[in-house]
PDB file with SEQRES, HELIX, SHEET and CRYST1 records, atoms N, CA, C and O in Angstrom:
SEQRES   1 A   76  UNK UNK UNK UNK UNK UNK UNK UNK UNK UNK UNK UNK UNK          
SEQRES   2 A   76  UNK UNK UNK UNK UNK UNK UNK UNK UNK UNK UNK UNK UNK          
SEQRES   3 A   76  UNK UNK UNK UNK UNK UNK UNK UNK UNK UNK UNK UNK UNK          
SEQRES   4 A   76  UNK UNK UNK UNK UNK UNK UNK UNK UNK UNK UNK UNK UNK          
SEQRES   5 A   76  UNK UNK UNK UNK UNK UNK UNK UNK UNK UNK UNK UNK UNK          
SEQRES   6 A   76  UNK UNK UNK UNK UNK UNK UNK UNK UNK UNK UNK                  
HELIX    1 AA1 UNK A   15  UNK A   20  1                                   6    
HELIX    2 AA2 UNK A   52  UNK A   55  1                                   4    
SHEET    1 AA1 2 UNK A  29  UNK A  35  0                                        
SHEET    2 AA1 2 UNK A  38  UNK A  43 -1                                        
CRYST1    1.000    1.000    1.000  90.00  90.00  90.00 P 1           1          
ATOM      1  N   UNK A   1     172.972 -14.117 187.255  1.00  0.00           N  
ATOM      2  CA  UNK A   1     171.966 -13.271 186.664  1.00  0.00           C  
ATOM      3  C   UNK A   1     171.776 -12.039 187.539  1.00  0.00           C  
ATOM      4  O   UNK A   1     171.832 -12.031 188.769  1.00  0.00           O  
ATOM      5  N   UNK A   2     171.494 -10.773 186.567  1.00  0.00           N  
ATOM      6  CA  UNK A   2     170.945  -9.644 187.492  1.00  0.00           C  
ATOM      7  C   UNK A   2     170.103  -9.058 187.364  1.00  0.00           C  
ATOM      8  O   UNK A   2     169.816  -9.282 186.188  1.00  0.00           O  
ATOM      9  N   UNK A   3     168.976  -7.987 187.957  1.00  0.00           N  
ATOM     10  CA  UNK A   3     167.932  -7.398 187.533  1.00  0.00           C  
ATOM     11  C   UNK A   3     168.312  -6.382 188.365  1.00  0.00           C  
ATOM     12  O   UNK A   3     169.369  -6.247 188.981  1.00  0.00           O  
ATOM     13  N   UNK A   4     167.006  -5.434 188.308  1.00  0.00           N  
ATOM     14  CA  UNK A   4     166.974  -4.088 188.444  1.00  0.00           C  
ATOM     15  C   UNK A   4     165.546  -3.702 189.488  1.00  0.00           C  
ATOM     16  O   UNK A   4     164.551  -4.360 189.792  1.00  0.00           O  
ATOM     17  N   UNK A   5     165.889  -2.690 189.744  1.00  0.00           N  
ATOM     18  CA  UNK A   5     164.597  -2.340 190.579  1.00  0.00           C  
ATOM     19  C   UNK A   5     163.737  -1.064 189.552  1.00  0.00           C  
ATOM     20  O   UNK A   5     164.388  -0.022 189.635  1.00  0.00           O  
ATOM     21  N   UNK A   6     162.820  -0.933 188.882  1.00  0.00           N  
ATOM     22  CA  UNK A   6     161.859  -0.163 188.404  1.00  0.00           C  
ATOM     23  C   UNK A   6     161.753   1.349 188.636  1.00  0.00           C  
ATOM     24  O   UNK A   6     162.303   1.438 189.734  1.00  0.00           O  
ATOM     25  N   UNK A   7     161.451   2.393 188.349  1.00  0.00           N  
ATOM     26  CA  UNK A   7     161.018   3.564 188.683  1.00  0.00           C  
ATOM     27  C   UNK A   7     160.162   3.410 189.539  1.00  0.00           C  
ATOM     28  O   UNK A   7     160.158   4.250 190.439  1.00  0.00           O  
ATOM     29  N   UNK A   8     159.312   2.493 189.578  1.00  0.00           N  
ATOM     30  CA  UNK A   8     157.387   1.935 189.988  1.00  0.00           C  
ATOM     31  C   UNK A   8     157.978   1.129 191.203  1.00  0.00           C  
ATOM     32  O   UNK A   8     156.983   0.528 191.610  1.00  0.00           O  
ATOM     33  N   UNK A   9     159.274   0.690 192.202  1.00  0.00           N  
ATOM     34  CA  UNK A   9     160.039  -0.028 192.545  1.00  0.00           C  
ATOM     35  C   UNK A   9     159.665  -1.904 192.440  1.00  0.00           C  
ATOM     36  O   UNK A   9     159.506  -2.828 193.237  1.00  0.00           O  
ATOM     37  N   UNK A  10     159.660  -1.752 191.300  1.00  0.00           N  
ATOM     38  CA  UNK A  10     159.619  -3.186 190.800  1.00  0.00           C  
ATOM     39  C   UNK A  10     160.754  -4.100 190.327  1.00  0.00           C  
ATOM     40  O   UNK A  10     161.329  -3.980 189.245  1.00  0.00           O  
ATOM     41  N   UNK A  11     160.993  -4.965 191.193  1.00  0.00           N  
ATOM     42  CA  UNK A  11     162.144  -5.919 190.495  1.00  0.00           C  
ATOM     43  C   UNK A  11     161.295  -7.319 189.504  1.00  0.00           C  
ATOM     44  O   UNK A  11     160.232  -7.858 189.814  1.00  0.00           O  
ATOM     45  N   UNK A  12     162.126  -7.619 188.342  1.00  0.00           N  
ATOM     46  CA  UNK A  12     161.927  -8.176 187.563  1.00  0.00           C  
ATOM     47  C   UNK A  12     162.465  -9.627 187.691  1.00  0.00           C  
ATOM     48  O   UNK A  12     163.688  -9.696 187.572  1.00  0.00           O  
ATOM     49  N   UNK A  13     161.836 -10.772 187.903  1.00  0.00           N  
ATOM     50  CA  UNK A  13     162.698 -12.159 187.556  1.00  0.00           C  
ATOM     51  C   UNK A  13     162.827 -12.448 186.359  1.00  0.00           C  
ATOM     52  O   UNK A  13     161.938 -12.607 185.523  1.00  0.00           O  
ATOM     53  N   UNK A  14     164.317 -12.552 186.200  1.00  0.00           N  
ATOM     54  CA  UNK A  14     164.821 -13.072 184.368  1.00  0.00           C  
ATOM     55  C   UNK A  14     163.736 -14.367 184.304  1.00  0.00           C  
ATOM     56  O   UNK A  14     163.103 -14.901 185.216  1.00  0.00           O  
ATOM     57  N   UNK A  15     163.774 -14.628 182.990  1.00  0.00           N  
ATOM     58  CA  UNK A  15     163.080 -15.646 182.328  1.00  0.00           C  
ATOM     59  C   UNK A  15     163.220 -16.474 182.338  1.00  0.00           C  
ATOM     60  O   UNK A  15     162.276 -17.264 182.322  1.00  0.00           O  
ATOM     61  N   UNK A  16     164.427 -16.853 182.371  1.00  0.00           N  
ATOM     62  CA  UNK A  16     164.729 -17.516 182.355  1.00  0.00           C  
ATOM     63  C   UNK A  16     164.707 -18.950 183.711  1.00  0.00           C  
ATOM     64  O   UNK A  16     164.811 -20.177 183.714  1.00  0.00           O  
ATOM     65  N   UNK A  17     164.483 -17.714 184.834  1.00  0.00           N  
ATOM     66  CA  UNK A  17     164.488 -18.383 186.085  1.00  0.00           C  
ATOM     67  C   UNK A  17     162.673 -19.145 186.093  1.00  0.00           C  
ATOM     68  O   UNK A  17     162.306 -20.231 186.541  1.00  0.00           O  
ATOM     69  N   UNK A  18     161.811 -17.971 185.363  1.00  0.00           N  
ATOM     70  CA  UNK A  18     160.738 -18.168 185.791  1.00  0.00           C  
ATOM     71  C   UNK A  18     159.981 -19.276 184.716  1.00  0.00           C  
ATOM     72  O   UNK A  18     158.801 -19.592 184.862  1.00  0.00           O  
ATOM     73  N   UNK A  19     160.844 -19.815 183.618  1.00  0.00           N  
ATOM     74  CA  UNK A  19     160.684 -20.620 183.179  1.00  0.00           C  
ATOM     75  C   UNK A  19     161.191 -21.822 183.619  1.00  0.00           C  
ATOM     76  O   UNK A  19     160.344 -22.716 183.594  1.00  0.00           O  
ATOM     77  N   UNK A  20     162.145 -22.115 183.965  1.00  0.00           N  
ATOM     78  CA  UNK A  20     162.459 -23.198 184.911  1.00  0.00           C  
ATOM     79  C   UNK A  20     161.936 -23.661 186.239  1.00  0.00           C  
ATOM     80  O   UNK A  20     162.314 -24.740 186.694  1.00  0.00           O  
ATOM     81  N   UNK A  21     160.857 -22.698 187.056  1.00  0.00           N  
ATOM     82  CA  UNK A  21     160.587 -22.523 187.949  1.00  0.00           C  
ATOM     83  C   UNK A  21     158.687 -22.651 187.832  1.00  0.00           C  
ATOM     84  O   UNK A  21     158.001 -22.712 188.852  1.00  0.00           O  
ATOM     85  N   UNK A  22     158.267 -22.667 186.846  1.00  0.00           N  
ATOM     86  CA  UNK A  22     157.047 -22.258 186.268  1.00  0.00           C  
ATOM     87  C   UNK A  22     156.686 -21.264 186.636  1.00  0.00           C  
ATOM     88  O   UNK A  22     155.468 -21.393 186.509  1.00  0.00           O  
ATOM     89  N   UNK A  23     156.874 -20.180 187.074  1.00  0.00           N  
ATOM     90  CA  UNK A  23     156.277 -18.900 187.715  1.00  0.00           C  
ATOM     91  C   UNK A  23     155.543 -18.421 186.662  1.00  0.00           C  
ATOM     92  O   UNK A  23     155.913 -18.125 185.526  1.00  0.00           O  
ATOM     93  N   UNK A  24     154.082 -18.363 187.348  1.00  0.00           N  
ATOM     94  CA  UNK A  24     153.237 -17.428 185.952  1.00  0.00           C  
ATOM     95  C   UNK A  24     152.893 -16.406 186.283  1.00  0.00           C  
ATOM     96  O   UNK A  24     153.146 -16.398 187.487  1.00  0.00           O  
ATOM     97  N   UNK A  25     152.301 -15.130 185.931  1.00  0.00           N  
ATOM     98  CA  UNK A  25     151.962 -13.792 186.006  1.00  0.00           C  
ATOM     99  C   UNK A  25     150.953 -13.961 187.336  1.00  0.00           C  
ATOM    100  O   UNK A  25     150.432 -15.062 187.517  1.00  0.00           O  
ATOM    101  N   UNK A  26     150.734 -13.069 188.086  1.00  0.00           N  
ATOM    102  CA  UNK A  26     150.087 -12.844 188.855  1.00  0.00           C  
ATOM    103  C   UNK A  26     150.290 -14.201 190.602  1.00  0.00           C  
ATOM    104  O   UNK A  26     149.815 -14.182 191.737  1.00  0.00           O  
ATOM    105  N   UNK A  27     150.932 -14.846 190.089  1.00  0.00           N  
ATOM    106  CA  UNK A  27     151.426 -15.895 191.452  1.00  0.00           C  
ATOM    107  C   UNK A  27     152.250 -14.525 192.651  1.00  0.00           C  
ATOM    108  O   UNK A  27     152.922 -13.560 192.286  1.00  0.00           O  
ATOM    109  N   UNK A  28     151.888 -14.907 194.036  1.00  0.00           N  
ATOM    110  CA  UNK A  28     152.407 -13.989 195.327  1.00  0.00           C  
ATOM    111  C   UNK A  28     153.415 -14.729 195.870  1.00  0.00           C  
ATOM    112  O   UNK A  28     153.367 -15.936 196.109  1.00  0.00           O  
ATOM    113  N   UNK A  29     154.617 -13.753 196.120  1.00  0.00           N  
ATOM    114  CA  UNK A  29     155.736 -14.054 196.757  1.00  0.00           C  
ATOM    115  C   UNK A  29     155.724 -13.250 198.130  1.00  0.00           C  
ATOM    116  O   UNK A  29     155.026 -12.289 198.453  1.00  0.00           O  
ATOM    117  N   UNK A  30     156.675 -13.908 198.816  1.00  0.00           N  
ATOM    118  CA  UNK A  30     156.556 -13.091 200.414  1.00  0.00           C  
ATOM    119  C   UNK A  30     158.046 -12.690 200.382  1.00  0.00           C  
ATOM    120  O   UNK A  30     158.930 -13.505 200.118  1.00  0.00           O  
ATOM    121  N   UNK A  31     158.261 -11.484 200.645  1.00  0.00           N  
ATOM    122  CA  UNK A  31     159.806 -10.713 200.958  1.00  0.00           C  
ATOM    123  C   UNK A  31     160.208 -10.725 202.205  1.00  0.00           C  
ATOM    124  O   UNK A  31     159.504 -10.375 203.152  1.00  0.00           O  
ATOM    125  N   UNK A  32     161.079 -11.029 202.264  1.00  0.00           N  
ATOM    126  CA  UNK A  32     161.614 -11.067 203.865  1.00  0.00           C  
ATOM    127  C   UNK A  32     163.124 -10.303 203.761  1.00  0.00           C  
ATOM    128  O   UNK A  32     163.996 -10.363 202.894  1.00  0.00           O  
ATOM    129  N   UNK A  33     163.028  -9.464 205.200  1.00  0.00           N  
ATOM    130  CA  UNK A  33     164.614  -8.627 204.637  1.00  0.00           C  
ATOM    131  C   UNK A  33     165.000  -9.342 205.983  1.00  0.00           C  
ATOM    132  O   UNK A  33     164.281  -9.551 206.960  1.00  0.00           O  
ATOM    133  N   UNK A  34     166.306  -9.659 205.783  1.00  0.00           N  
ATOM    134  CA  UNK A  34     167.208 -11.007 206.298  1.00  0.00           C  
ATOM    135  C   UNK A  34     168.192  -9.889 206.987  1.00  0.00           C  
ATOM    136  O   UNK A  34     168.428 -10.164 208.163  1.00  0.00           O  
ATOM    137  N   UNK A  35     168.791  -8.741 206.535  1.00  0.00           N  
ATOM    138  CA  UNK A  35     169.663  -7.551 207.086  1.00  0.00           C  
ATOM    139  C   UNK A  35     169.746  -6.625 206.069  1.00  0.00           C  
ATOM    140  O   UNK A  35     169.342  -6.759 204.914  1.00  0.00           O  
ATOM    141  N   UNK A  36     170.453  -5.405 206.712  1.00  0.00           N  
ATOM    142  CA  UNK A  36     170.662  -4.840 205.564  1.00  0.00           C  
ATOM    143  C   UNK A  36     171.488  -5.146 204.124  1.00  0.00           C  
ATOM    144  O   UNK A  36     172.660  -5.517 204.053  1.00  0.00           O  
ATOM    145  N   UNK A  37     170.526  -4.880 202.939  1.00  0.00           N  
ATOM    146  CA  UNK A  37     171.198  -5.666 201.823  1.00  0.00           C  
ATOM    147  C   UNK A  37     170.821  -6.993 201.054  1.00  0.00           C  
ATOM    148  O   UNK A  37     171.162  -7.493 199.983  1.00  0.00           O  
ATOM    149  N   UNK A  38     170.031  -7.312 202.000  1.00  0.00           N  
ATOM    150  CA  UNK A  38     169.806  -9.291 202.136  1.00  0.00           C  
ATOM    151  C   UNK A  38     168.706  -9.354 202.276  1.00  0.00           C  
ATOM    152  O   UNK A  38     168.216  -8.806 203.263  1.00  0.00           O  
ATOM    153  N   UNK A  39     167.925 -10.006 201.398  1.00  0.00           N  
ATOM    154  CA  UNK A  39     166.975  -9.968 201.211  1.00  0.00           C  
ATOM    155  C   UNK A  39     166.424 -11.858 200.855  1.00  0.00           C  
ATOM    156  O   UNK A  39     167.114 -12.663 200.229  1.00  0.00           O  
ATOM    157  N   UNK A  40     165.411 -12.070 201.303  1.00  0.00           N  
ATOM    158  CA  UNK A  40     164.705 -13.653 200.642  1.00  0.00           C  
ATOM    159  C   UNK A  40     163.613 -13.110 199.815  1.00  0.00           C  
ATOM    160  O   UNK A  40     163.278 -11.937 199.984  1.00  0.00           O  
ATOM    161  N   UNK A  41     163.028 -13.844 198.943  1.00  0.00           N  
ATOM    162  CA  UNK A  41     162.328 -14.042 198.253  1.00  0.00           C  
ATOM    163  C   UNK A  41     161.620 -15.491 198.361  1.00  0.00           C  
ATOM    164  O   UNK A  41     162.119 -16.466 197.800  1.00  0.00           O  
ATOM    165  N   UNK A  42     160.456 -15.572 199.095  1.00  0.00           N  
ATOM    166  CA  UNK A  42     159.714 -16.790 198.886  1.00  0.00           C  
ATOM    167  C   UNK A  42     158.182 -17.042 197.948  1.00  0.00           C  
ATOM    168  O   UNK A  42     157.181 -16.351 198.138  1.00  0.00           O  
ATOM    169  N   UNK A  43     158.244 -17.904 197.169  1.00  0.00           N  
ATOM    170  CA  UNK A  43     156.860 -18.021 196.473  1.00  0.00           C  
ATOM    171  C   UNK A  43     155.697 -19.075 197.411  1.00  0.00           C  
ATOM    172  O   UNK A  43     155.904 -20.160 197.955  1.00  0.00           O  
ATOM    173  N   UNK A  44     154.679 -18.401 197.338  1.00  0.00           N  
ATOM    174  CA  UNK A  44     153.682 -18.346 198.016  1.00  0.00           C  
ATOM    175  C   UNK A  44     152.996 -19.535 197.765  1.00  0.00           C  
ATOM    176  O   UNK A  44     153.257 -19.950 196.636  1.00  0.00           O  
ATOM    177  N   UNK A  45     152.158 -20.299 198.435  1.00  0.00           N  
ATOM    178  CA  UNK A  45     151.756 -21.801 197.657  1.00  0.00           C  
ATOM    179  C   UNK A  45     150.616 -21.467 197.071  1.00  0.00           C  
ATOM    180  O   UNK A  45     150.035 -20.459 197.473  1.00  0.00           O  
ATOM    181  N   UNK A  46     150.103 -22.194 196.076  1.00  0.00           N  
ATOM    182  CA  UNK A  46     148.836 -21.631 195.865  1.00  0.00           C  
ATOM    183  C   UNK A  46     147.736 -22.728 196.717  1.00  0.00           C  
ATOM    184  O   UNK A  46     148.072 -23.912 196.756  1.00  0.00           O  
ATOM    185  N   UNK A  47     146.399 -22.296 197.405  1.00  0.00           N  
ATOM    186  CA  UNK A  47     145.371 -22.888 197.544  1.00  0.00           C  
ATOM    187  C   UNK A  47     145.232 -24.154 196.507  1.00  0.00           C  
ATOM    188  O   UNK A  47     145.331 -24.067 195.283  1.00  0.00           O  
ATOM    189  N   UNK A  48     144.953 -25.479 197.343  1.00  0.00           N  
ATOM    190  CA  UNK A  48     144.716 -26.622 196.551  1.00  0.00           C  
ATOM    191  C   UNK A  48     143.856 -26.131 195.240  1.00  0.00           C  
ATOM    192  O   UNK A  48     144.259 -26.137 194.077  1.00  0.00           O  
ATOM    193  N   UNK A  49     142.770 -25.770 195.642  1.00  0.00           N  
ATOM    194  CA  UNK A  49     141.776 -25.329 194.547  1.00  0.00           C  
ATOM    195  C   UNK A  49     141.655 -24.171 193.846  1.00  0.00           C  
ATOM    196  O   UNK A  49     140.602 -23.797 193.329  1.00  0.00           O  
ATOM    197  N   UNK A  50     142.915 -23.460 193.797  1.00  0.00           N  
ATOM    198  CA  UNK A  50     142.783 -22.141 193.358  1.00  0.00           C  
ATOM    199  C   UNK A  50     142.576 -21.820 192.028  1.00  0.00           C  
ATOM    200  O   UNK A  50     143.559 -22.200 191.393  1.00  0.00           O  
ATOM    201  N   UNK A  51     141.950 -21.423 191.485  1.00  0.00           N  
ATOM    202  CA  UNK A  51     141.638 -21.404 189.768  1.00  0.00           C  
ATOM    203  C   UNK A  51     140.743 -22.418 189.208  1.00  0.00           C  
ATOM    204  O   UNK A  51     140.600 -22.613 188.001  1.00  0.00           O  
ATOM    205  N   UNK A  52     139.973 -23.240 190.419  1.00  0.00           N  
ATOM    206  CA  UNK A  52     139.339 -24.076 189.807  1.00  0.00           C  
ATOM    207  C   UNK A  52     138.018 -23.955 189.200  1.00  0.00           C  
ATOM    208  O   UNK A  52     137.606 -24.627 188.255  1.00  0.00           O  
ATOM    209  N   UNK A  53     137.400 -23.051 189.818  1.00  0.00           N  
ATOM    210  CA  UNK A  53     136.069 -22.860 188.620  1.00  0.00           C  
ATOM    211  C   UNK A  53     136.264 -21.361 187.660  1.00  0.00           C  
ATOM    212  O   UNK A  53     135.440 -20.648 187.087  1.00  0.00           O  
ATOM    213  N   UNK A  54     137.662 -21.293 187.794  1.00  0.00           N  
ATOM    214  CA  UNK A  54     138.003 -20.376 185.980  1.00  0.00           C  
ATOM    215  C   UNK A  54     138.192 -21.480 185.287  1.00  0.00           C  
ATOM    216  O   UNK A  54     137.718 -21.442 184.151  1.00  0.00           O  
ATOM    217  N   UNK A  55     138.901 -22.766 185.696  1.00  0.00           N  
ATOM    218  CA  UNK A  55     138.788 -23.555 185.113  1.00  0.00           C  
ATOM    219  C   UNK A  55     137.729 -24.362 184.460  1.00  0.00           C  
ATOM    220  O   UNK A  55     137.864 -24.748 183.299  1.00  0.00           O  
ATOM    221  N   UNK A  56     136.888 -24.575 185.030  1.00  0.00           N  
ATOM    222  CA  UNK A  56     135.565 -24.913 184.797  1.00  0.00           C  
ATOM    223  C   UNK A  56     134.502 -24.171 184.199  1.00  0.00           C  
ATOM    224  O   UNK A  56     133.471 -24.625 183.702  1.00  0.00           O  
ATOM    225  N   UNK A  57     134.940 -22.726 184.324  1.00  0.00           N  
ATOM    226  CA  UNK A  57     134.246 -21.726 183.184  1.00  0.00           C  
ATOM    227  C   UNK A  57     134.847 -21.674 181.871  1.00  0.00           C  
ATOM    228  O   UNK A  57     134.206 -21.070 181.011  1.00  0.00           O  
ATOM    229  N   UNK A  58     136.276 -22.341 181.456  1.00  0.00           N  
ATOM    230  CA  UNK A  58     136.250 -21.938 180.251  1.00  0.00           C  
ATOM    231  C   UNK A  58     136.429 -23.141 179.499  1.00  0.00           C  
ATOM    232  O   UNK A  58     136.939 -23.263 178.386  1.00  0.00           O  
ATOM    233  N   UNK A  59     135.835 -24.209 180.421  1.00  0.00           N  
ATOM    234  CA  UNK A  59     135.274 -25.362 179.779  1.00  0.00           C  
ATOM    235  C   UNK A  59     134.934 -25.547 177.969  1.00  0.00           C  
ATOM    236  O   UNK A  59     134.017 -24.895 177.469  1.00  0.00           O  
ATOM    237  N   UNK A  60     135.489 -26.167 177.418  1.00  0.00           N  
ATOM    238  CA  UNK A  60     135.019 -25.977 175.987  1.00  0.00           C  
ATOM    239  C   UNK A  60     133.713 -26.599 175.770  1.00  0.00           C  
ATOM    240  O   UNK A  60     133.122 -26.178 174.775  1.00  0.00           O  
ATOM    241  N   UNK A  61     132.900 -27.830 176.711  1.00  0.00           N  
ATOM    242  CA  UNK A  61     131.954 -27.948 176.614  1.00  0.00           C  
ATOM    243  C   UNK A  61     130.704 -26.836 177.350  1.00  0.00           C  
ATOM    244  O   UNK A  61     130.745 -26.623 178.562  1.00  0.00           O  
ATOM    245  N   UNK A  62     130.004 -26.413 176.775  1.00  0.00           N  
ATOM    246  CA  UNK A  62     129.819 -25.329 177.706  1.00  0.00           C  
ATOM    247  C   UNK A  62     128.594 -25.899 178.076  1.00  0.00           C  
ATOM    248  O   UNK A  62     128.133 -26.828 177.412  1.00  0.00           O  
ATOM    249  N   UNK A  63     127.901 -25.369 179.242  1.00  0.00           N  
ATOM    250  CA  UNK A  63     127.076 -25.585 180.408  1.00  0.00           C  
ATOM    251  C   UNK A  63     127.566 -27.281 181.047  1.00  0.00           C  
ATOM    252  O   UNK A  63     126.855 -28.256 181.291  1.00  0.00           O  
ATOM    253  N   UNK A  64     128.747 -27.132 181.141  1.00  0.00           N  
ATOM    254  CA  UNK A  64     129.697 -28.058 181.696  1.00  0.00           C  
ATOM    255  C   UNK A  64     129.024 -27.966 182.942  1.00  0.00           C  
ATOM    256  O   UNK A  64     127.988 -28.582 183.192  1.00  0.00           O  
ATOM    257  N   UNK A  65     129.728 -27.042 183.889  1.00  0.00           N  
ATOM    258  CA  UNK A  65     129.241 -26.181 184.998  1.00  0.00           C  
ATOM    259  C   UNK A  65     128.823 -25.300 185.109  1.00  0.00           C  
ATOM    260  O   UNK A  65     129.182 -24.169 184.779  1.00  0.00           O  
ATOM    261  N   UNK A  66     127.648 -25.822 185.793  1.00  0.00           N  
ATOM    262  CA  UNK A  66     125.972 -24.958 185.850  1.00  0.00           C  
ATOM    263  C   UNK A  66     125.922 -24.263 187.857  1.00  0.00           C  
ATOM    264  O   UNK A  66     125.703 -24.956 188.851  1.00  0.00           O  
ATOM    265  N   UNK A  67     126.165 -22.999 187.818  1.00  0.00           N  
ATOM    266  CA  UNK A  67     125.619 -22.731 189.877  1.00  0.00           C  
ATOM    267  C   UNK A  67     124.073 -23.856 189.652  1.00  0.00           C  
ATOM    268  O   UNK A  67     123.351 -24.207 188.719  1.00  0.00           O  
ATOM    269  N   UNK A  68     124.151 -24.033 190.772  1.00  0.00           N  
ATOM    270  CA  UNK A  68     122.851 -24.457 191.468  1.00  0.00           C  
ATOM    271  C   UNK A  68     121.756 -23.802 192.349  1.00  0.00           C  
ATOM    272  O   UNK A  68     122.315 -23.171 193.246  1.00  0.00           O  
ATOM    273  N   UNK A  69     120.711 -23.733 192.413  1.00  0.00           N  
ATOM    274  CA  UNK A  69     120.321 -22.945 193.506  1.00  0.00           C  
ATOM    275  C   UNK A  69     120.472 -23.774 195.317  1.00  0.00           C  
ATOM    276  O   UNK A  69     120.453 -24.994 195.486  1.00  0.00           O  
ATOM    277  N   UNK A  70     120.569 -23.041 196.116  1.00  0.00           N  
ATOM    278  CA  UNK A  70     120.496 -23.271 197.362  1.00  0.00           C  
ATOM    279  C   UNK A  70     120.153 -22.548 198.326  1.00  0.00           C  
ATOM    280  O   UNK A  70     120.719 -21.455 198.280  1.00  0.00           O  
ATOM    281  N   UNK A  71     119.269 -22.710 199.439  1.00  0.00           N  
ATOM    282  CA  UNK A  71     118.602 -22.261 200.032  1.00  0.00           C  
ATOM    283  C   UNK A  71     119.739 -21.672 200.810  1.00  0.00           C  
ATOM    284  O   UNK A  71     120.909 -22.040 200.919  1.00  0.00           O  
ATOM    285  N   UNK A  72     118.921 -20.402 201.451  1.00  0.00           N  
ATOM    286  CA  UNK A  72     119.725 -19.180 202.075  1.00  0.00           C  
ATOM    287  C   UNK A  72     119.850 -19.858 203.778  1.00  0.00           C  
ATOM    288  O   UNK A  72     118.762 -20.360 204.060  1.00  0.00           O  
ATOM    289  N   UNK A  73     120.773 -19.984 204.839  1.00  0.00           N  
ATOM    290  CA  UNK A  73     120.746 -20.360 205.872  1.00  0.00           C  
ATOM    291  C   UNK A  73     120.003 -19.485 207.124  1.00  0.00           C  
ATOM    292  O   UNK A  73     119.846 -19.744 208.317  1.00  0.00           O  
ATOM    293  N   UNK A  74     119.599 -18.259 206.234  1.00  0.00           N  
ATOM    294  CA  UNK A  74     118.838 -17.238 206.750  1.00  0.00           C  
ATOM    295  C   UNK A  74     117.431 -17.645 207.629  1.00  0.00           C  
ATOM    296  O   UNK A  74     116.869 -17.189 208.625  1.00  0.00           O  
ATOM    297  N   UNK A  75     117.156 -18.948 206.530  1.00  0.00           N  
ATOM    298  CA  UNK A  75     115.647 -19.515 206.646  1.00  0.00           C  
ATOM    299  C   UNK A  75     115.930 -20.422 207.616  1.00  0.00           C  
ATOM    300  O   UNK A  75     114.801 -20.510 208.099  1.00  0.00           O  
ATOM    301  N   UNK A  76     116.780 -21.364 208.438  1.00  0.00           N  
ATOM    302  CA  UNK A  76     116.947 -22.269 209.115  1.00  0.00           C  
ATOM    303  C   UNK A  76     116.399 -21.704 210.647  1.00  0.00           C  
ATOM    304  O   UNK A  76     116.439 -22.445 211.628  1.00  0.00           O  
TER     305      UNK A  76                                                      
END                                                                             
């Protein structure tokens, strides 16, 4: 497979890869240039909990998850 680098210098992963791979929109990769020419590409892990209260906001039951109040540590 090949891609291209952008006007915007953006390279594109075929679909094919990123369907086999699950890669979804907005996930961070780290570039590493290995020499001239050579390049890695590593995907970034995500945080155990990352997306978890978007998750919980678009809850179909709603006032699923409610904030709570809690006192400011200001007052201690």
């Amino acid at each position: 497979m090949t891609t291209s680098v952008s006007s915007k210098g953006q390279i594109v992963l075929p679909a094919e890869i990123r369907r086999q791979d699950g890669i979804k929109a907005g996930q961070e990769f780290k570039i590493e240039r290995l020499e001239a020419g050579d390049y890695r590409l590593v995907r970034q892990k995500q945080r155990p909990n990352e997306g978890l209260v978007d998750l919980l906001l678009a809850c179909p039951v709603k006032g699923f998850f409610v904030p709570i109040e809690s006192e400011s540590t200001d007052t201690l």
